[in-house]
C-alpha positions as CSV (number, residue, x, y, z in Angstrom):
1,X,-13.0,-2.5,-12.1
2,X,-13.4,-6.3,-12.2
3,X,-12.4,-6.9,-15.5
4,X,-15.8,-9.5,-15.6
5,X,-17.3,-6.2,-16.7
6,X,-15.7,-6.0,-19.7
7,X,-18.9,-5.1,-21.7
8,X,-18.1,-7.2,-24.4
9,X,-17.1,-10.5,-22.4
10,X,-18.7,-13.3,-23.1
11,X,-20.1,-15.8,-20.1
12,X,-18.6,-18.8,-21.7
13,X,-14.8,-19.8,-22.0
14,X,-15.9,-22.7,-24.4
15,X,-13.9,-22.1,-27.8
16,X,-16.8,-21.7,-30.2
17,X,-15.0,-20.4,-33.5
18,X,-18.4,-19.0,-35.2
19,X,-19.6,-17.2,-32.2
20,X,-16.3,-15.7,-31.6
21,X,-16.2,-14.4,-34.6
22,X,-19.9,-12.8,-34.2
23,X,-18.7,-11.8,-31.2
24,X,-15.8,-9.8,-32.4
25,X,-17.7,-8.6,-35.3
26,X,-20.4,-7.4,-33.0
27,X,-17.9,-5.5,-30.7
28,X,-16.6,-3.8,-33.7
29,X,-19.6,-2.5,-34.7
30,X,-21.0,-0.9,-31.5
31,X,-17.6,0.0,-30.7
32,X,-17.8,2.3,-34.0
33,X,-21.4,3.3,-33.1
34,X,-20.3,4.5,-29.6
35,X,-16.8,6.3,-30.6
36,X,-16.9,8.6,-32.7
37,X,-13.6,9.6,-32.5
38,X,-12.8,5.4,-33.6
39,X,-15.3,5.5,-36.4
40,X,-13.8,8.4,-38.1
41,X,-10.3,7.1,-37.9
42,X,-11.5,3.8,-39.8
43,X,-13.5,5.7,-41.7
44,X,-11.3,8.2,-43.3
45,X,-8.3,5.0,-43.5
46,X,-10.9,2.8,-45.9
47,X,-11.7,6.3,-48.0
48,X,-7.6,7.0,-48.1
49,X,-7.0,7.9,-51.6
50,X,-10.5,8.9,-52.9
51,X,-12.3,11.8,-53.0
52,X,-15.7,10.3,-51.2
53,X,-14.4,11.6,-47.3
54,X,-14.0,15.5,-48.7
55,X,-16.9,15.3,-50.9
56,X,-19.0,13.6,-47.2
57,X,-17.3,16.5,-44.9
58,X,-16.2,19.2,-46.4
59,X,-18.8,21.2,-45.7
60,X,-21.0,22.1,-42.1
61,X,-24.3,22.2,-44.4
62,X,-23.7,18.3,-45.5
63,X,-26.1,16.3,-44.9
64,X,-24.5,12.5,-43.9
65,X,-26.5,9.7,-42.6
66,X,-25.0,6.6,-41.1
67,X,-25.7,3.1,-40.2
68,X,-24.4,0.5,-38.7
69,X,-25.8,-3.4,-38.9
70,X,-24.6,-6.6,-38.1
71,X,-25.6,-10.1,-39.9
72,X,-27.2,-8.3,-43.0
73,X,-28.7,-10.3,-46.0
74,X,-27.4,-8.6,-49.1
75,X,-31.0,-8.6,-50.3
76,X,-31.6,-6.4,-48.0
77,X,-28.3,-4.1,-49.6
78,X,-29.2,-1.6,-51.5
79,X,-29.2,2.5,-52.6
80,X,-25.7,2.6,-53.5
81,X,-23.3,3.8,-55.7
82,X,-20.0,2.5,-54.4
83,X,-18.8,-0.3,-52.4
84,X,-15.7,-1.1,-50.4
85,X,-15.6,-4.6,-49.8
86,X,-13.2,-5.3,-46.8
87,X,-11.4,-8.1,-45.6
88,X,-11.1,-8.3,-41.9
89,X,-8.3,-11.2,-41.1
90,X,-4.7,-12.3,-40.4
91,X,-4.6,-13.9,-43.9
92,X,-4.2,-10.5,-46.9
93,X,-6.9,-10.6,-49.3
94,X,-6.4,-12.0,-52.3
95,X,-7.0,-10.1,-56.2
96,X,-10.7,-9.7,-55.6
97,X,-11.6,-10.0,-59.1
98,X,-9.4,-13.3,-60.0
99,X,-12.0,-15.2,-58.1
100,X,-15.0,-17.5,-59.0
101,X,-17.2,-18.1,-56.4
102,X,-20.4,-17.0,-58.8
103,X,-22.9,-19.3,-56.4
104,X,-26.2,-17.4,-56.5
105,X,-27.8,-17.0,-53.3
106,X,-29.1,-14.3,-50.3
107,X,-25.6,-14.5,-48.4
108,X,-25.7,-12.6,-45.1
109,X,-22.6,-10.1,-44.7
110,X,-20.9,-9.9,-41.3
111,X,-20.9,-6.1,-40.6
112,X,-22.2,-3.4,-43.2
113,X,-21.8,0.4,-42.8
114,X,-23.5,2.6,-45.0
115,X,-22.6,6.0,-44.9
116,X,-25.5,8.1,-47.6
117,X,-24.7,6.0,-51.1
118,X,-21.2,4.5,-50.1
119,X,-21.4,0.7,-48.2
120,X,-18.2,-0.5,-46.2
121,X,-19.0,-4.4,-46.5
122,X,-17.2,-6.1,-43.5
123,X,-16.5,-10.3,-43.7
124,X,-14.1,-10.8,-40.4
125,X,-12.1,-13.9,-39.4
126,X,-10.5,-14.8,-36.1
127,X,-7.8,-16.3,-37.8
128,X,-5.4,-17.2,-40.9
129,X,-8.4,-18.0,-43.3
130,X,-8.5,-16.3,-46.1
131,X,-12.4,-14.8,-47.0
132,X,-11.7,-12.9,-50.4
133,X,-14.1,-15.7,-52.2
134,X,-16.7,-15.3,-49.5
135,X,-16.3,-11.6,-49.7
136,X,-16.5,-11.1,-53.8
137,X,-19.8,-13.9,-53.4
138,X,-21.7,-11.3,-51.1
139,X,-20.7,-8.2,-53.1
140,X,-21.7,-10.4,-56.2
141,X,-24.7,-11.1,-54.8
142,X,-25.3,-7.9,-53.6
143,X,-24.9,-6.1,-56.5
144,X,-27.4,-8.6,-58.7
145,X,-30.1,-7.0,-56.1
146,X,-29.6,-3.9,-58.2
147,X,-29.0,-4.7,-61.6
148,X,-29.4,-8.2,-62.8
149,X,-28.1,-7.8,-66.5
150,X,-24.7,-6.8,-66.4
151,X,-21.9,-9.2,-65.7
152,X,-19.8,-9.2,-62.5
153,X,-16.5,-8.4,-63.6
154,X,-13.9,-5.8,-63.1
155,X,-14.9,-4.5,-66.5
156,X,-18.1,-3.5,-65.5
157,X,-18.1,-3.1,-61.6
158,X,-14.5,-1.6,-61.4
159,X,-15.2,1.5,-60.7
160,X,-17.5,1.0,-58.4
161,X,-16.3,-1.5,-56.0
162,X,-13.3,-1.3,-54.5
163,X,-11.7,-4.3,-52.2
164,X,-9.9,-3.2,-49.3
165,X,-7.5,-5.5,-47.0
166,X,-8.4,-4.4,-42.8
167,X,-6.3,-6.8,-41.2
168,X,-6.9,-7.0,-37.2
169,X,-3.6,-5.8,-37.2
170,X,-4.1,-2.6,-38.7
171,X,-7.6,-1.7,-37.4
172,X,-6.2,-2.5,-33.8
173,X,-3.0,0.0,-34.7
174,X,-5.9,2.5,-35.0
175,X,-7.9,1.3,-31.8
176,X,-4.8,1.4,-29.9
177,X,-3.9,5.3,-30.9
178,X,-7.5,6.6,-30.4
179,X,-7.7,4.8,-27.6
180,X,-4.5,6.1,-25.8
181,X,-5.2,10.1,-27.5
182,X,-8.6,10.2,-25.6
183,X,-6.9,8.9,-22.3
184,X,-4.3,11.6,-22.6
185,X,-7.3,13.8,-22.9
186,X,-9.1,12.3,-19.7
187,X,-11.9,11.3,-21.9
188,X,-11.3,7.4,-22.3
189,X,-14.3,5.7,-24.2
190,X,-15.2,2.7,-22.1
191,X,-16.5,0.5,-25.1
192,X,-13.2,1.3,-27.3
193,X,-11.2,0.2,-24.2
194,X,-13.4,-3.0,-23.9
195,X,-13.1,-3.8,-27.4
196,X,-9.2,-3.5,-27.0
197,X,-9.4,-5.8,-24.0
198,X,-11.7,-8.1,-26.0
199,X,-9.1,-8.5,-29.0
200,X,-5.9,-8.7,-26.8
201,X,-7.7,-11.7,-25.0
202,X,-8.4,-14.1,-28.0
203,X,-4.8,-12.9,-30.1
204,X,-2.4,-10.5,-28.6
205,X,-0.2,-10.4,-31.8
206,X,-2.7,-8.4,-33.3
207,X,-1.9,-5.0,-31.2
208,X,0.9,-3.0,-31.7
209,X,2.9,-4.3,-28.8
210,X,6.7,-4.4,-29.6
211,X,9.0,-7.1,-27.9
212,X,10.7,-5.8,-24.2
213,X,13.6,-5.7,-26.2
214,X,12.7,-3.3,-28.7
215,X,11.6,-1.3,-25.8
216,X,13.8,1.6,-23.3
217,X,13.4,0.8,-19.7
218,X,11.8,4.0,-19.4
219,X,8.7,3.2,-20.9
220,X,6.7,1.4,-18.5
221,X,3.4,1.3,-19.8
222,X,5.0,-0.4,-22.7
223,X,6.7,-3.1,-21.0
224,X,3.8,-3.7,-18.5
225,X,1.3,-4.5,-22.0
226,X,3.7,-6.7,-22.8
227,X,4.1,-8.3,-19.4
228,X,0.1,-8.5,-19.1
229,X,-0.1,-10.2,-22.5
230,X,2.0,-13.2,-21.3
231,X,0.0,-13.2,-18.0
232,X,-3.3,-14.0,-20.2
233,X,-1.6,-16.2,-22.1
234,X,-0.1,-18.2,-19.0
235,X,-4.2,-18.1,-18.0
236,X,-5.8,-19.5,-21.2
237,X,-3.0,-22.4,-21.6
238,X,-2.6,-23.4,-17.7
239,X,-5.0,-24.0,-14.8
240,X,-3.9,-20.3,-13.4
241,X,-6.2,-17.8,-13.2
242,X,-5.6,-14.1,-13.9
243,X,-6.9,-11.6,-11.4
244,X,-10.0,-10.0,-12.3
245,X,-9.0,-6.3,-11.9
246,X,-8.5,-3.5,-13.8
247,X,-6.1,-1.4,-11.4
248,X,-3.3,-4.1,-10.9
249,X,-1.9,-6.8,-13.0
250,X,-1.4,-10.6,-11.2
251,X,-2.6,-13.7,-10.7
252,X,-4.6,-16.1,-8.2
253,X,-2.4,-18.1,-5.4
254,X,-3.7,-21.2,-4.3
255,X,-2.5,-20.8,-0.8
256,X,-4.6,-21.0,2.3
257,X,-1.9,-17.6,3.5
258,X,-1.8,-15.9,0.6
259,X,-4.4,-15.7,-2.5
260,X,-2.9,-13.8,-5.3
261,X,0.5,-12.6,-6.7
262,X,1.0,-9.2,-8.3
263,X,3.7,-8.3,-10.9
264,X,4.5,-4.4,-11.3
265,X,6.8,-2.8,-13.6
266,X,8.7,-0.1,-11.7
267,X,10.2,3.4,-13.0
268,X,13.8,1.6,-14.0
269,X,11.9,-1.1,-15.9
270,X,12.4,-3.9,-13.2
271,X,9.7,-6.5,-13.0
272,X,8.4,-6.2,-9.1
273,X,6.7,-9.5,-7.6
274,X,5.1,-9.4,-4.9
275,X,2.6,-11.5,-2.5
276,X,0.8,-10.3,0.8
277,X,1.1,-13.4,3.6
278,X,-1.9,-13.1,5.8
279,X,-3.7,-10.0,4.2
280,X,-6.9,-11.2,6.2
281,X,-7.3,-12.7,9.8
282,X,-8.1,-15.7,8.1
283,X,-5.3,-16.3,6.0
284,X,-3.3,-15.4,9.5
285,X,-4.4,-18.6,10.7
286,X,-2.5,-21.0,8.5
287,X,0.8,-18.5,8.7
288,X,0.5,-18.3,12.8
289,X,0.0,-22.2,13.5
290,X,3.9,-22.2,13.3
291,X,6.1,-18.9,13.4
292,X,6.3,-18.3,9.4
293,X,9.2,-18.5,8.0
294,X,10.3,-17.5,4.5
295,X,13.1,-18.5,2.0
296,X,16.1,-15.9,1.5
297,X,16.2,-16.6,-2.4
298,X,14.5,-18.2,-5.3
299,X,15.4,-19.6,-8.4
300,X,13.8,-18.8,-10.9
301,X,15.1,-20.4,-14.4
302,X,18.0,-21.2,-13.3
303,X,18.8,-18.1,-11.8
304,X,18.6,-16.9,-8.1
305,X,16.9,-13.9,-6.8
306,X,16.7,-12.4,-3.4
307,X,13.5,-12.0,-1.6
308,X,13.1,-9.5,0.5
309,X,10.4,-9.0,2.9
310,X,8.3,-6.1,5.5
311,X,5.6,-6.4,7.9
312,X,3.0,-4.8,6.6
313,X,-0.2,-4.1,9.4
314,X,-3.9,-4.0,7.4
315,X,-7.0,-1.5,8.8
316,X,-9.9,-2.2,7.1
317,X,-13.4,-1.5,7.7
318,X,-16.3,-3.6,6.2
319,X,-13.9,-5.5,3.7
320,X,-12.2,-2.1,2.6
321,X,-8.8,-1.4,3.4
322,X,-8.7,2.3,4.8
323,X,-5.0,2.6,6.6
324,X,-2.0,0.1,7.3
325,X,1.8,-0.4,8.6
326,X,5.1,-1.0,7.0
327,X,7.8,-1.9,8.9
328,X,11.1,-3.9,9.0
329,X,13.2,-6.2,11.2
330,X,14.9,-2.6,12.1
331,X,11.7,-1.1,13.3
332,X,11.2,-4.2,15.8
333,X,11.8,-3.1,19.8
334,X,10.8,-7.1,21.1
335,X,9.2,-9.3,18.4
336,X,5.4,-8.8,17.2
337,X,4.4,-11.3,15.0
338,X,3.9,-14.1,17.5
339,X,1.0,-16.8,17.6
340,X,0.0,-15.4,21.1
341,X,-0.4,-11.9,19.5
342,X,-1.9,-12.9,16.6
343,X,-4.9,-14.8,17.9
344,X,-5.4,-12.1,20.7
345,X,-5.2,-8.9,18.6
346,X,-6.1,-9.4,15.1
347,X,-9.6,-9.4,13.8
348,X,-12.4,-7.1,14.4
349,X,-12.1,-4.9,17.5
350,X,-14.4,-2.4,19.0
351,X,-13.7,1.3,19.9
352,X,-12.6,1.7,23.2
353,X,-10.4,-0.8,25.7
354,X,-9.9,-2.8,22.6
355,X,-8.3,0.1,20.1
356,X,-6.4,0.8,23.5
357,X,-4.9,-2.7,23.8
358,X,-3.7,-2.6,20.5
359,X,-2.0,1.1,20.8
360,X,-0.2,-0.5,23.4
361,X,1.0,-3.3,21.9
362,X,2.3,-0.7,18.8
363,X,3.7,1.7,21.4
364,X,5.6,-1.7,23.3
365,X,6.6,-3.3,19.6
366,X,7.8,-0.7,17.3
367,X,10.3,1.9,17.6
368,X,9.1,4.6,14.9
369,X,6.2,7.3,15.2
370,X,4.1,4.6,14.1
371,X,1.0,6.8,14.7
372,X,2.4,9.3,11.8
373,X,2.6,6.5,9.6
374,X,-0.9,5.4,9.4
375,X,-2.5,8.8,10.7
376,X,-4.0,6.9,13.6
377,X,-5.3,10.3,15.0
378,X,-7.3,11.5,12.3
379,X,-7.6,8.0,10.4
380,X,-8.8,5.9,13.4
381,X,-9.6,7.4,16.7
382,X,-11.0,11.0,14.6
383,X,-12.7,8.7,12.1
384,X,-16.2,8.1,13.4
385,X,-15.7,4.1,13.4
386,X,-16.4,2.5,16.1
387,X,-14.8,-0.8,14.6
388,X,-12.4,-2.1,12.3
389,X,-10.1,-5.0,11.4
390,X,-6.5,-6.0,11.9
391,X,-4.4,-8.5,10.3
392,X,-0.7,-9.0,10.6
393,X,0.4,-9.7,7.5
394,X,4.0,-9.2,5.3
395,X,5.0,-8.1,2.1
396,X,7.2,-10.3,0.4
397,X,8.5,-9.4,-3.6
398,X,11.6,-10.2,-5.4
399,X,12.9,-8.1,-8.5
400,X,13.7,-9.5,-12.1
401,X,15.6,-6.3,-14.0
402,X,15.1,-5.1,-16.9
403,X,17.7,-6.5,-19.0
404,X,16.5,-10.0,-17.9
405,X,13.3,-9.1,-19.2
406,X,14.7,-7.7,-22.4
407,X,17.0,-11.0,-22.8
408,X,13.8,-13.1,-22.4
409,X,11.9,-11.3,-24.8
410,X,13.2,-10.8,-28.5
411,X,10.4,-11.6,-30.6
412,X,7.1,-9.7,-30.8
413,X,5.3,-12.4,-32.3
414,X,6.6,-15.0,-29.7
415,X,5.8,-15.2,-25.8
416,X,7.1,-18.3,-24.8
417,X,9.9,-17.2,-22.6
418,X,8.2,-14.7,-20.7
419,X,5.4,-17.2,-20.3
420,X,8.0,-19.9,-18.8
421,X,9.3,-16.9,-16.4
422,X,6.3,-16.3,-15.1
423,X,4.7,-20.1,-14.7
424,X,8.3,-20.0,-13.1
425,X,7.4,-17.3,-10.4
426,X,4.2,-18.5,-9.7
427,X,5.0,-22.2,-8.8
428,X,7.9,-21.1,-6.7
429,X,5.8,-18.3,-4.8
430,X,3.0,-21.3,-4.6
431,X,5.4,-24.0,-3.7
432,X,8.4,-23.0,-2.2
433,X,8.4,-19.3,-0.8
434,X,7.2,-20.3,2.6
435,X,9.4,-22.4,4.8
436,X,7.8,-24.5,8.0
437,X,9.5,-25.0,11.0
């Protein structure tokens, strides 16, 4: 799915820090709203050590109402008996009841819950600021709605308000295990993934995402977060774009023969790169003006790694890929990829003569059951279509291992290296992979 669907993604990339903030704040709260699995997790974490979550739930003949509002006046707060007033930040709250902030006014509260006569009172920050004064002003002034004689002080309000420190950190530790608990049951909430998505784009150090080299090679999901968190971070501080999909992980190629590079984390742990040279007809024309050539090696910080490459054959049919070829130098009986072959078979060609010509050429050219490989019976000829397209392209990737990836990433809170690895990659894929004659 392109990820321009994220449902919480905004349509600017201007760095507005108030509407971020709103923005976040308004993706928690329908987030909550629409998971209830995520709702309850926060929930019963905020309650931890009172009585309030038994005394809500303990029973099937309870009756609990809830609701849910962003950008609340706290005139409008009222019907309460106890408050949680909660900091959402990186900075920790400070001792809620040392502060001062006594200005009497109708503040408006980022996010407030309120669940029959308890009220979760949300002020979130995208960054290091610290809102405990902001937060004790709105409970303050929230609590003068209801009785205007007593003096706000710990004395008199202690017992019923308590201050509770959400940092991103920890509510995203929670997002992150709902989150992956509902995929293990096939049941994946779509707005708790987009919220996730939404967070790890502005700050990544706020999920639970260990270094590569506090991770085994084995786990691969791990190490591929980790490795999609420098890719986004290589996108919001250079001119390179990430790919806008879901299903792989890479990023755009400015090349006429090739227009993205992929980066896959196989089952040992490596880091696969990989590009696909003339993937379209089109892109076949800038490969085929000379016969392509590509380097044997790259260096890549200092260090150089092999490239290996395959032909790889594309069938599509109305921009969809539907079957293709992979083969090697080995597989070659006289040479295929020629500038003569390419302008006269690839592109769109008709059932018929034309799907004839081009079994012909296969039959001449490769010395493997080639029809096997791509089904051609049942795929192609059995297949209703009466057209599709070819392109001769390649597959080209190189492998970083593991315990490169592990040396170049020791900190959790720190990116930098992986960042320069893969800037690295990409300018050397971009600039040097392909040699002219």
């Amino acid at each position: 799915m392109n990820s321009h669907l994220n449902i919480f993604k905004s349509y600017t990339n201007t760095n507005r820090t108030y509407q971020l903030e709103n923005d976040l704040t308004r993706a928690l709260a329908i987030t909550l709203q629409e998971d209830s699995l995520f709702f309850h997790e926060v929930f019963r974490e905020i309650l931890k050590g009172t009585n309030l979550y038994n005394h809500l739930f303990e029973s099937l003949e309870s009756e609990t109402h809830v609701n849910i509002d962003i950008q609340k006046k706290a005139s409008q707060i009222s019907d309460f008996d106890r408050i949680f007033a909660i900091s959402l930040s990186e900075s920790e709250i400070a001792n809620f009841w040392a502060q001062s902030y006594n200005k009497n006014y109708d503040p408006i509260c980022d996010l407030v819950i309120h669940i029959n006569n308890i009220i979760l009172v949300f002020e979130a920050k995208r960054d290091k600021v610290n809102c405990t004064a902001q937060l004790y002003n709105q409970i303050l002034n929230i609590t003068k709605t209801e009785n205007e004689t007593q003096d706000f002080n710990k004395e008199n309000y202690g017992d019923k308000i308590t201050a509770f420190d959400f940092n991103w950190r920890r509510i995203m530790a929670i997002a992150v295990k709902v989150s992956s608990f509902e995929k293990t049951m096939n049941n994946q909430n779509r707005f708790l993934s987009d919220f996730i998505s939404l967070v790890k784009q502005h700050n990544f150090r706020w999920l639970p995402e260990p270094s590569i080299s506090a991770l085994q090679q084995t786990n691969t999901r791990a190490i591929s977060r980790r490795l999609e968190s420098a890719i986004e971070e290589v996108a919001k501080t250079t001119g390179k774009s990430k790919l806008n999909y879901n299903d792989r992980i890479g990023l755009e190629l400015y090349k006429p023969w090739a227009k993205e590079i992929l980066f896959n984390i196989n089952k040992k742990g490596d880091l696969h790169v990989s590009v696909y040279p003339g993937n379209t007809k089109r892109q076949g024309y800038s490969l085929f003006e000379n016969n392509p050539k590509f380097r044997s090696s790259l260096n890549i910080l200092g260090t150089e790694y092999k490239t290996s490459y395959s032909y790889h054959i594309k069938f599509t049919s109305f921009q969809k890929y539907f079957q293709g070829l992979w083969f090697s130098e080995a597989d070659l009986k006289e040479p295929l990829y020629t500038k003569k072959n390419f302008s006269k078979y690839s592109g769109r060609k008709k059932r018929g003569n034309q799907w004839e010509e081009i079994a012909t050429l296969l039959d001449k050219s490769l010395n493997y059951d080639w029809r096997k490989q791509c089904d051609w019976e049942n795929s192609i000829i059995g297949s209703g279509k009466n057209q599709f397209d070819i392109s001769f392209g390649y597959q080209i990737h190189i492998v970083i291992p593991f315990q490169k990836l592990k040396e170049l990433d020791q900190k959790q809170t720190e990116l930098n290296d992986l960042i320069n690895l893969i800037t690295d990659i990409h300018e050397n894929f971009n600039d040097k992979l392909l040699m002219r004659d």
